[in-house]
LUMBATI-543073 format. One record per residue: x, y, z of N, C-alpha, C in turn. Coordinates in steps of 0.05 Angstrom, whole numbers, plus 5000, padded with zeros to 4 digits. Layout:
<pts>
XYZXYZXYZ;...
</pts>
This chain:
<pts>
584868432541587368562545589168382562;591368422556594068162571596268262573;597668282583600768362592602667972603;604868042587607367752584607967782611;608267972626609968002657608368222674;605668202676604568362699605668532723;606068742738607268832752605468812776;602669102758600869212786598969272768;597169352781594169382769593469252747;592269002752592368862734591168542745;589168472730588168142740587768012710;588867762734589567522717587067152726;584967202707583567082712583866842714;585466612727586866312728585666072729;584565912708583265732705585265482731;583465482753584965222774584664952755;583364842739582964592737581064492755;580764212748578864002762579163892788;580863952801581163922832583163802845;585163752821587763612823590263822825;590463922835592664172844594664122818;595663942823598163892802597563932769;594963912772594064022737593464402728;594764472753594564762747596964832713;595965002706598265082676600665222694;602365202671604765432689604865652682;603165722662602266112664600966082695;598765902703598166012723600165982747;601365792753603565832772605166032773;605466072750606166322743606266632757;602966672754601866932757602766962787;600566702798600566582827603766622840;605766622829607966702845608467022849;607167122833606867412826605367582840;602767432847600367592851601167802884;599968002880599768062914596868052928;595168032910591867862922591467702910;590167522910588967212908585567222913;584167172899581567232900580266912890;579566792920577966572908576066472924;573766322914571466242924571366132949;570666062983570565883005573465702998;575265813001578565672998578465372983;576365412956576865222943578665102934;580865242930583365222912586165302930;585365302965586865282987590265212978;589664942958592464782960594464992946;593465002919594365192902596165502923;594665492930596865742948599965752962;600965462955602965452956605765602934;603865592910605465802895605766092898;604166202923604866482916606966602939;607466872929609066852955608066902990;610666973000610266993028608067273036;606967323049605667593052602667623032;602167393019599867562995597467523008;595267672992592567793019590767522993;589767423015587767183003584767353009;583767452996580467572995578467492982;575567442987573767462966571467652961;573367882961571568182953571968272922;572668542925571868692910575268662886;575868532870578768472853578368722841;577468922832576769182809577869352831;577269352857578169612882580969472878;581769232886584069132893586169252863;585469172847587169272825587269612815;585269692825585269902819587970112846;587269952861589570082885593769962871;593469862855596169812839596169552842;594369402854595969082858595868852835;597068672830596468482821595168332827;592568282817589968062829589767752803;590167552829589767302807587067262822;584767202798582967092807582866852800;582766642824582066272811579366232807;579266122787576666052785576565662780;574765542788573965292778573965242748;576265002747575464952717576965092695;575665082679576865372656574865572659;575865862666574966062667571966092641;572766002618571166022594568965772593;568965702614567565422609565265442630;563065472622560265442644561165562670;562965792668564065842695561766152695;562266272727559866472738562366692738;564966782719566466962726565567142704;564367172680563867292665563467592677;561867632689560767852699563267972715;565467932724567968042734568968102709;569367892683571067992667569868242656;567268262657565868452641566568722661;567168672685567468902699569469032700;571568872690574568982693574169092668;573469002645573769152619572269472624;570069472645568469722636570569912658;571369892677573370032692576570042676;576869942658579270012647581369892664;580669652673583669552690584069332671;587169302660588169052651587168772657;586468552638586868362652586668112632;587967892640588167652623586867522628;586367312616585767042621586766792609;586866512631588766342634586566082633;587065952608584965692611585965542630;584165402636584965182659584164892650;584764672661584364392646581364382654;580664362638576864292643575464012645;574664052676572963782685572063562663;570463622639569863392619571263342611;573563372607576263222593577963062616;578663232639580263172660578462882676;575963012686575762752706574662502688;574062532667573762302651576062152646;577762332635581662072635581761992657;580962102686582861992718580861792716;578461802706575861552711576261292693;579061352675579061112663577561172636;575961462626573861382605575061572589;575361392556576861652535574861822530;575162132530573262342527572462252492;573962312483573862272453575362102433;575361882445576761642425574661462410;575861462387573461302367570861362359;570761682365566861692371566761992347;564362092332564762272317563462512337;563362512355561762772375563162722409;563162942409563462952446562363192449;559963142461558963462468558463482511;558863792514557663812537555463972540;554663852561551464052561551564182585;550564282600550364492634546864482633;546664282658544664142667542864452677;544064652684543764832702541365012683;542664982656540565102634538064992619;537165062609534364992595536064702573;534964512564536564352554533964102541;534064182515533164002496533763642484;533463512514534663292520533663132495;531663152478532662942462533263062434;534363362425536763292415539463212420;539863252445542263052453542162792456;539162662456539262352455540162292420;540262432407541162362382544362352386;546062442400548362562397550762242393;551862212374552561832368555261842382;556162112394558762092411558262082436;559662162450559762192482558662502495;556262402515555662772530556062742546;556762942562557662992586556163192595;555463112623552863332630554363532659;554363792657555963932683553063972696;552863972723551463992740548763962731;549163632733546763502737545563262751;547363362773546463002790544462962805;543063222810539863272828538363132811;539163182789536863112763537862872748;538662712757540762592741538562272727;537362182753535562112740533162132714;532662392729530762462707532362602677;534462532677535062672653535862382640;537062132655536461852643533461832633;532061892647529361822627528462072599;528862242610528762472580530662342560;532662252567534762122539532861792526;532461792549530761472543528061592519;527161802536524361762518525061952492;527362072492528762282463529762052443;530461792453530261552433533761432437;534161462456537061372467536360972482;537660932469537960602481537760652507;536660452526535960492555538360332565;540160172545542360002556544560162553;544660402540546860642541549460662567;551160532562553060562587553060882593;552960822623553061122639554961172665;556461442666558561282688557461672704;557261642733557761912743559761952766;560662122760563662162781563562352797;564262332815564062642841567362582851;568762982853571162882865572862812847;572362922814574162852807576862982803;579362772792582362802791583062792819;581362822845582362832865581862562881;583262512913583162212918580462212928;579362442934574762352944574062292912;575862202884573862152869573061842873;570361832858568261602867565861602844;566461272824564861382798563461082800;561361172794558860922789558760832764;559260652750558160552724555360412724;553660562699550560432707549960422670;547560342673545660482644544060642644;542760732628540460962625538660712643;537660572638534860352647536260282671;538460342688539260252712539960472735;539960712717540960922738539861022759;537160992764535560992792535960802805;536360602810537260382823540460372830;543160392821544360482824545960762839;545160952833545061162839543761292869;541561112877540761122898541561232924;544261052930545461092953547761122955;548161222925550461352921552561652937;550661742944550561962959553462212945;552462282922552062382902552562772906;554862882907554163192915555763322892;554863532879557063722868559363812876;561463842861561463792837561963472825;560263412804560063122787559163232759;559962912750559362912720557362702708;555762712689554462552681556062462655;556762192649557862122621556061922607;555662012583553961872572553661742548;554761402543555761372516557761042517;558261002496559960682490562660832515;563261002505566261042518566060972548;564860992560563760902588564460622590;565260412572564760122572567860152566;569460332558573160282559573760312598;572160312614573160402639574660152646;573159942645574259622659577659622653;579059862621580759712617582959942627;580960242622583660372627583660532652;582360422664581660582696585160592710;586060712719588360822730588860902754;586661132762586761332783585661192809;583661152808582261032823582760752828;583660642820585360362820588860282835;589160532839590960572854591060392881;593560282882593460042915591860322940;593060482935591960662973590160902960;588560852940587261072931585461152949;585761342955583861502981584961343006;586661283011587361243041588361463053;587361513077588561653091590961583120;593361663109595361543127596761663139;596861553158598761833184601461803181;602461933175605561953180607262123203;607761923231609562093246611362063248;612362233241615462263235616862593235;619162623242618762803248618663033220;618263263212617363443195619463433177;621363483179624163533158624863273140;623062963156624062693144620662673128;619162803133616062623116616362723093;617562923080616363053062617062793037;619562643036620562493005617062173007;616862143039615461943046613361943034;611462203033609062313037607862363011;610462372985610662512962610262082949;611461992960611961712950607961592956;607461662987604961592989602661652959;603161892962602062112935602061982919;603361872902603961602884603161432886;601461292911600261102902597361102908;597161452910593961422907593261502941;594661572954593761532989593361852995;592261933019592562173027594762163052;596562313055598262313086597062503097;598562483116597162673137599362683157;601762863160604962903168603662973203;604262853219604262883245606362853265;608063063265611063053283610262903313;611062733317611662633349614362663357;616662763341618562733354619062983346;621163213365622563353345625763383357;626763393334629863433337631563653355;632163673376633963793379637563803385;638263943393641563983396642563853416;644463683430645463623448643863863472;644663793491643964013515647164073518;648763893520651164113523653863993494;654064253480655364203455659064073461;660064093481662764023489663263753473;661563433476662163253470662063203438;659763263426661363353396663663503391;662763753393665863903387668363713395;668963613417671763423418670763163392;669263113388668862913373669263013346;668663273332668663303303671963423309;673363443329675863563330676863293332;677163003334678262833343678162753317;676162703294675762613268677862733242;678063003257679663173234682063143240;683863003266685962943274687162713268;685562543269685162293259685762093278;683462093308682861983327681261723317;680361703294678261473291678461303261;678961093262678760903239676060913227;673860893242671560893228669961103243;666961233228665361293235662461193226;661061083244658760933237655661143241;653261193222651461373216650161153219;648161163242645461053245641961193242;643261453231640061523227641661793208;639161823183640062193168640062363191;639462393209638962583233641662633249;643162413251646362453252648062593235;647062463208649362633191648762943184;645962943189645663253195646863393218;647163293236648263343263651463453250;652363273239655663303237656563503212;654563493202654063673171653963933191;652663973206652364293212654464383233;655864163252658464243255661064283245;659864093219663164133208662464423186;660264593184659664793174660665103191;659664983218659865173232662965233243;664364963234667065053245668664963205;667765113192669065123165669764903146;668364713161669364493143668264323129;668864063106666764043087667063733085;666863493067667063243070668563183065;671063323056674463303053675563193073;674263303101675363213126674462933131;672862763120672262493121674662313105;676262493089678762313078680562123091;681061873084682061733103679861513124;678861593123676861543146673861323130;673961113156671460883127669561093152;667261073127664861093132663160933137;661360833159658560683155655960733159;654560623141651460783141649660573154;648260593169645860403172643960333151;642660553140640760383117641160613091;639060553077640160743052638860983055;636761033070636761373071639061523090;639961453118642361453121645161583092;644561333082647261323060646261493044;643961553036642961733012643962123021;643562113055644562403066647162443072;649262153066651362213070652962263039;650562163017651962232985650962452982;648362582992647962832986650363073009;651462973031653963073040656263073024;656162943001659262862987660562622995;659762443011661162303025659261943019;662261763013660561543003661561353020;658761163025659360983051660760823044;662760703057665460463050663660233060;661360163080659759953089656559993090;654859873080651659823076650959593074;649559533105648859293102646959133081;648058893080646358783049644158643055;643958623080641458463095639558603106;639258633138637258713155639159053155;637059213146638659463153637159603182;639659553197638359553226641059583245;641759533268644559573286645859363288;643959233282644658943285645258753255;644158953237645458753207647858903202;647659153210650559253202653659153230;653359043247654558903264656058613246;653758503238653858263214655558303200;656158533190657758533169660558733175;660458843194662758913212665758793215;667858813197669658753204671058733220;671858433245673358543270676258723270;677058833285679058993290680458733284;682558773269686058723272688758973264;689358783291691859103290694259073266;694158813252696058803229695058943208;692559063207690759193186690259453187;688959563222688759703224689559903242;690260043238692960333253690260363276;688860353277687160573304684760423304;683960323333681860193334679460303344;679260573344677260673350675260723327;672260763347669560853325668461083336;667761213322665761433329662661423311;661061393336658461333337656461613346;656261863325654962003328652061973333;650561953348647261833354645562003362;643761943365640362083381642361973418;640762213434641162043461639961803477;637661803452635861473465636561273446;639061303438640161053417641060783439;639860563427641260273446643060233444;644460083453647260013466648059743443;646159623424646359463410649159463388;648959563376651359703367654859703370;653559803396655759913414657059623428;654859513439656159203443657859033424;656459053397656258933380660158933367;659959203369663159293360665459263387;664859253403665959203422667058873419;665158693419665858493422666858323400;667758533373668458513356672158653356;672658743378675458873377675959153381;673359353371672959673369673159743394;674359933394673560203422671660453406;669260423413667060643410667060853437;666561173412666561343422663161403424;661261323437659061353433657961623439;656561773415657962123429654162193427;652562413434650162503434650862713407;649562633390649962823363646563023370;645162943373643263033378640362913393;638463073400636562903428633862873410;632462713411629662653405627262673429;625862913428624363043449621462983442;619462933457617562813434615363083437;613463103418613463403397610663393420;608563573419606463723425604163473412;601663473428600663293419598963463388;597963233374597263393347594163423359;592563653336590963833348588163493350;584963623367583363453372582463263354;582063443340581163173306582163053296;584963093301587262833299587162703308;587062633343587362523356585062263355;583162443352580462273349579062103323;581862203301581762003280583461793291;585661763301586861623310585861423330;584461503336583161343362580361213349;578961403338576461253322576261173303;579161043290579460903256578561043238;579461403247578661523218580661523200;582961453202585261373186585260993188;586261023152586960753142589360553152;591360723152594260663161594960753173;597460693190599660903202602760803188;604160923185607160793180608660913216;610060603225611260673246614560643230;616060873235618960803229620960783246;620660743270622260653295620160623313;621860513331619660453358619860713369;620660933365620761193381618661333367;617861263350614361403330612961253355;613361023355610660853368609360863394;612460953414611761013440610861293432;611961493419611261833422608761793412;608061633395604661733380602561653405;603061403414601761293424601361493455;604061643463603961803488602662053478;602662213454601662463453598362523440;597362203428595462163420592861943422;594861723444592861503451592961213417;592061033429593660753413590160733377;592860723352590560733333589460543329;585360603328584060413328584260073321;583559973327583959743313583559633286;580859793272581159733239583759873225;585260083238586860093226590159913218;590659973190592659843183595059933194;597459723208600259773226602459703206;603859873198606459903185608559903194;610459713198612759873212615259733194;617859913199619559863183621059633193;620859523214622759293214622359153248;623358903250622958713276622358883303;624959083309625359203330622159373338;622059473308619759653318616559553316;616759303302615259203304614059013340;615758983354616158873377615259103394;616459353392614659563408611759563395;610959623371608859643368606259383383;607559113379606258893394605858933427;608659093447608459133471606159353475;605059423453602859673462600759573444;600359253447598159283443596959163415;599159333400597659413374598059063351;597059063328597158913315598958973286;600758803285602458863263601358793243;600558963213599258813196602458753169;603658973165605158953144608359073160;610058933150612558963153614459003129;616059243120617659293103620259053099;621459003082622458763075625258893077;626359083075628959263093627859513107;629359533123628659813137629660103129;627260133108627660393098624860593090;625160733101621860873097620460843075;622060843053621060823016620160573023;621760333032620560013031618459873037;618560173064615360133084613460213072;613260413050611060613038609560343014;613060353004612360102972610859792988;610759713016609859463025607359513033;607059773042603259823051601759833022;603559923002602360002971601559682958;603159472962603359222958600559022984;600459113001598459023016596059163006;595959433003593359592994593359382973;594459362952593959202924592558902929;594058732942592658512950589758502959;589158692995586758662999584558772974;585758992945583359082935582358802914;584358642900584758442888582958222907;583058202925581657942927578858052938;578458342945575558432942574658332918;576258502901574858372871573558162858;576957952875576257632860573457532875;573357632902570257542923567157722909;568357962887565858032876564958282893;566358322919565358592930567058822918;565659072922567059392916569259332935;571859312933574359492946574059672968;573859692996573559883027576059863032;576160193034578560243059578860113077;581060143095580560033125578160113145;578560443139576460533158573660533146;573060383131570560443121569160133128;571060033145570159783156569259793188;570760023196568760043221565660193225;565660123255561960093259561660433251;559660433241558960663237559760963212;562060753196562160903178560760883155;560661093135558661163111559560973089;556160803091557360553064555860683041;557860663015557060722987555660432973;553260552956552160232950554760172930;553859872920555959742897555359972873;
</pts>
């Protein structure tokens, strides 16, 4: 039974997929925005709960009481609901109580983590079968099988089911690949043979959920491996910055395979006393100022929400040059409506945009003033810089940078014990706040920072600069750690060892065999 638009009483059985959030269907996002209970296993499918709404009851009881009281119940299940899954016995229960309910395939592990592993499920081959290790299983009719098998929960046994295929009359040179973790960044796949897989496999350290693949298709991995080949695949990287700026960063990390991990050290607040803006967004609309120069998005949000609060929109920038410091800067002043008249083409910094600073002349220009909306711990660089160029700067507090709560213990102590790969520093004001609310990161870890200035703090504390962004812009810094990840895995390669994280180089962490 199924209903197109569910209200109440009523479950919707939601195939999550293989462990990659983003492979959910959009019937099930769907439901999931709908639902008012959520019914799923030890918060396996945690991420996924971003689709539902605000207020919904996350349980793993009784969905037949729950629906039967009027509600909408999505149950997630692993996988596809129809596939070797343990929900049968729910669906059978809702049918005998007479409560509605659908069901929603989900992308299923033997197809899914085999593409992220690089291995075509079913290209070129006349069979792809799966088997469920879990059941009684007549291993050498499947040693006949001339396509590809795939074995669900069988890695306890995994050995001994290489030798049942061996002695069912399967070549012992049979490429074999097993994966744990898959579609997600803990995946981790061994390529072996039937006659090699105890030896291999060994110290693999090997837990459900995994797959056993078994077959030629196993020997396309060298070419089309993808996922796992990723420059920062499975890195784990701190990003502090403050909350409202990580999210475009974090989404870019995601892309190349990394895990972030968003840790505010700074947070934004309001002037302490609003007087010196207000004369300043009243001096702009009068037309007190030839230029206004934006050294951080955090400014032009500043001036965005006063010129809101007192009615006004980027019309009032008419007349008036604009300058941006770098291009996220310029990117918050085009999503304001407003397009920068100057971007530096060099060092985007206080000092490249100085470089390219036109001096004041009064045959040119009617009014030699600037207005320099800023953080209150902004340098004086700038400010010199235009000065001794002809300007009178209005250097005004657009808003204060306070530095945030330290992040909770297990943070701290990844930080400190190289359980993170990277950090991205994006000012020297990340570097002093992290380092004050969390103590200085290990030394195997990899140092990011976006440019000279902040690189120079990061060296006064200590730390070791490994990679520097080539302009100063958060995207530049993400795309240069992605370009270093790529290098050190490349010349693992060319030297013949497996590819290690950073942290998987310090004392004491868990080594996987080759």
């Amino acid at each position: 039974m199924s209903s197109d638009s569910p209200t109440a009483a009523f479950v919707a059985f939601v195939g999550a997929g293989p462990g990659d959030p983003n492979l959910l269907t959009l019937r099930g996002a769907e439901l999931l925005s709908k639902a008012d209970v959520v019914v799923l296993d030890e918060d396996l499918h945690g991420p996924l709960l971003r689709h539902c709404r605000e207020g919904v009851q996350v349980v793993d009881g009784d969905l037949v009481k729950h629906a039967k009281a009027g509600q909408l119940v999505v149950r997630l299940c692993e996988g596809d609901p129809m596939l070797f899954s343990s929900v049968a016995e729910e669906v059978a229960a809702c049918a005998a109580a007479e409560v509605d309910f659908e069901i929603v395939p989900g992308v299923p592990p033997a197809t899914a983590v085999l593409t992220y592993a690089g291995i075509p499920p079913a290209a070129s081959v006349p069979e792809f079968r799966i088997v469920d290790a879990a059941q009684e299983q007549d291993w050498a009719s499947h040693a006949a099988c001339p396509g590809t098998l795939v074995v669900y929960n069988g890695i306890t046994e995994a050995v001994a089911i290489g030798k049942a295929l061996i002695a069912g009359g399967k070549p012992d040179s049979t490429p074999v690949a097993v994966s744990s973790g898959g579609t997600t960044t803990e995946q981790y796949t061994v390529v072996s043979t039937l006659a090699r897989m105890q030896a291999d496999l060994k110290h693999a350290g090997f837990t459900e959920p995994a797959l056993i693949v078994v077959g030629d298709a196993v020997g396309q991995r060298d070419k089309l491996s993808w996922f796992e080949t990723k420059p920062l695949f499975g890195w784990r990287v701190l990003v502090p910055r403050t909350k409202e700026q990580s999210a475009s960063l974090s989404e870019q990390l995601v892309s190349y395979g990394a895990v972030p991990e968003e840790v505010p050290t700074i947070s934004v607040e309001p002037p302490r006393t609003p007087q010196q803006m207000d004369r300043a967004i009243k001096g702009l609309v009068t037309g007190r100022y030839e230029w206004v120069a934006f050294t951080s998005a955090n400014a032009v949000k500043a001036v965005r929400e006063k010129f809101e609060e007192y009615g006004l929109d980027a019309r009032a920038f008419a007349g008036l040059k604009v300058a941006a410091v770098g291009d996220a800067t310029a990117r918050a002043l085009v999503d304001f409506g407003v397009k920068p008249d100057l971007l530096p083409s060099g060092e985007q910094s206080s000092e490249g945009l100085v470089a390219e600073w036109p001096p004041y002349d009064s045959m040119l220009d009617p009014i030699n003033r600037v207005l320099l909306p800023r953080a209150d711990i902004s340098t004086d660089t700038l400010v010199a810089g235009l000065t001794e160029l002809g300007w009178e700067c209005d250097d005004v507090t657009a808003y204060r940078t306070v530095r945030a709560a330290p992040p909770p213990a297990p943070i701290r102590e990844a930080i400190k014990g190289g359980g993170f790969d990277a950090v991205l520093f994006t000012s020297s004001s990340t570097v002093r706040n992290l380092v004050g609310i969390a103590g200085k990161p290990h030394n195997v870890t990899v140092i990011a920072v976006i440019g000279p200035q902040t690189a120079r703090t990061a060296e006064e504390f200590g730390l070791r600069v490994d990679v520097m962004a080539d302009k100063a812009s958060a995207s530049a810094l993400a795309a240069a750690l992605a370009a270093y990840g790529a290098k050190q895995r490349q010349a693992a390669l060319v030297a013949g060892d497996t590819p290690r994280r950073p942290s998987q180089n310090r004392r004491g962490a868990r080594r996987r065999a080759k």
